[in-house]
C-alpha positions, 0 to 999 in steps of 0.5 A, spaced: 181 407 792 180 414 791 184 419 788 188 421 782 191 415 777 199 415 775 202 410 772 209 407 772 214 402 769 215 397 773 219 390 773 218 383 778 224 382 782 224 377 788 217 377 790 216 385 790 214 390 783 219 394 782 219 401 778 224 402 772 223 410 772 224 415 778 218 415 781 216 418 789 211 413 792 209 414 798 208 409 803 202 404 804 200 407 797 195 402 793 195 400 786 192 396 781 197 392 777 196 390 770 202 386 767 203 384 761 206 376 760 212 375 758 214 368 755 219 365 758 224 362 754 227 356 757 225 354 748 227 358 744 222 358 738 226 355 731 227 362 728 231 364 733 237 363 731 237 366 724 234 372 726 239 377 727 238 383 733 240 383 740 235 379 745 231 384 746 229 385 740 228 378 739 224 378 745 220 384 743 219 380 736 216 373 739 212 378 743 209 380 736 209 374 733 205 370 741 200 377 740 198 375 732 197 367 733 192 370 738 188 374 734 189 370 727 192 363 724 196 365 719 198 362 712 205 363 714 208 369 717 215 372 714 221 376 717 223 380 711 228 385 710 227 391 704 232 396 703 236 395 710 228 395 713 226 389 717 218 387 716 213 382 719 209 379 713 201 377 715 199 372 710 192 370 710 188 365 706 181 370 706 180 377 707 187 381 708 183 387 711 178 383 716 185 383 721 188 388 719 187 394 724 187 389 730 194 386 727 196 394 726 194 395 733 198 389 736 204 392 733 203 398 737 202 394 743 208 391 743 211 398 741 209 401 747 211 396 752 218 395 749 219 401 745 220 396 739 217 399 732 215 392 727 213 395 720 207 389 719 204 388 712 197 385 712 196 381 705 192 375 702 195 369 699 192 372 693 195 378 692 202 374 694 200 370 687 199 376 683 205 378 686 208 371 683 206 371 676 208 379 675 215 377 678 215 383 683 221 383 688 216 383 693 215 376 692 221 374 692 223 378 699 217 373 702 219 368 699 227 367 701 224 370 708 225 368 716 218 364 718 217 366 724 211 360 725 
C-alpha cells in the first residue's frame, strides 16, 4: 500500500465499517484496520448497578477496568468520589510504582478512544495501612468505595 496515511473513527454496522466523522474516501481506497474490542455486555459486571453515570461512561469504565486486569491482578480496585471527583484506586500488594506508567497509560487509552478522562491513583496495600493508622479521610473515601473487581 502506497501513499499517505489518514485515520478516521469508524463503527461496524451490518457487515461494513462505517466512519463516525465526515470523512471523503474514494472508492476502491485500501485500508488497514485496527479496532479495538469492546466487550459485549449481555452481563453486566456486579458494580453496574451502583455506579451512577450513563451507559457510555459505565462502558468506558469497564473498559478501563478490562485494560487493568491485563496488565495487573490488583488487591482490590475502588471507584471513589473526592470532592464531587470520581477516581479509580489501584491497590497492589508490592510495588506501587512498578505498574504505575503502564496503568497511567491504559487510562489514556481509554481517553483517546471514548473521550472519557478516569483520574486513576496507583498505591500500595502499605501506603493504604499508613493511611489507616493516621485516620486520613483518604482511607476512609476507599474504604466505603464502589469495588470494581
Amino acid at each position: 500500500m502506497k501513499g499517505k496515511f489518514k485515520t478516521a473513527q469508524v463503527v461496524y454496522k451490518n457487515g461494513v465499517f462505517v466512519p463516525v466523522e465526515d470523512v471523503e474516501i474514494s472508492e476502491g481506497t485500501e485500508a488497514v484496520v485496527v479496532f479495538c474490542k469492546v466487550p459485549s455486555f449481555e452481563e453486566k459486571p456486579p458494580w453496574w448497578n451502583e455506579v451512577s453515570g450513563d451507559e457510555n461512561w459505565k462502558r468506558a469504565l469497564n473498559g478501563l477496568v478490562e485494560r487493568i486486569k491485563e496488565i495487573v491482578i490488583p488487591e482490590e480496585l475502588k471507584l471513589i468520589d473526592r470532592e464531587g471527583e470520581r477516581e479509580v484506586i489501584v491497590i497492589l500488594e508490592g510495588n506501587e510504582t512498578a505498574f504505575l506508567k503502564t496503568l497511567m497509560e491504559a487510562g489514556y487509552h481509554v481517553y483517546q478512544t471514548t473521550g472519557i478522562f478516569f483520574p486513576i491513583q496507583v498505591i500500595s496495600r502499605k501506603r493504604l495501612q499508613r493511611w489507616q493508622e493516621f485516620d486520613r479521610e483518604i482511607f476512609r473515601l476507599i474504604q466505603d468505595g464502589i469495588s470494581l473487581l
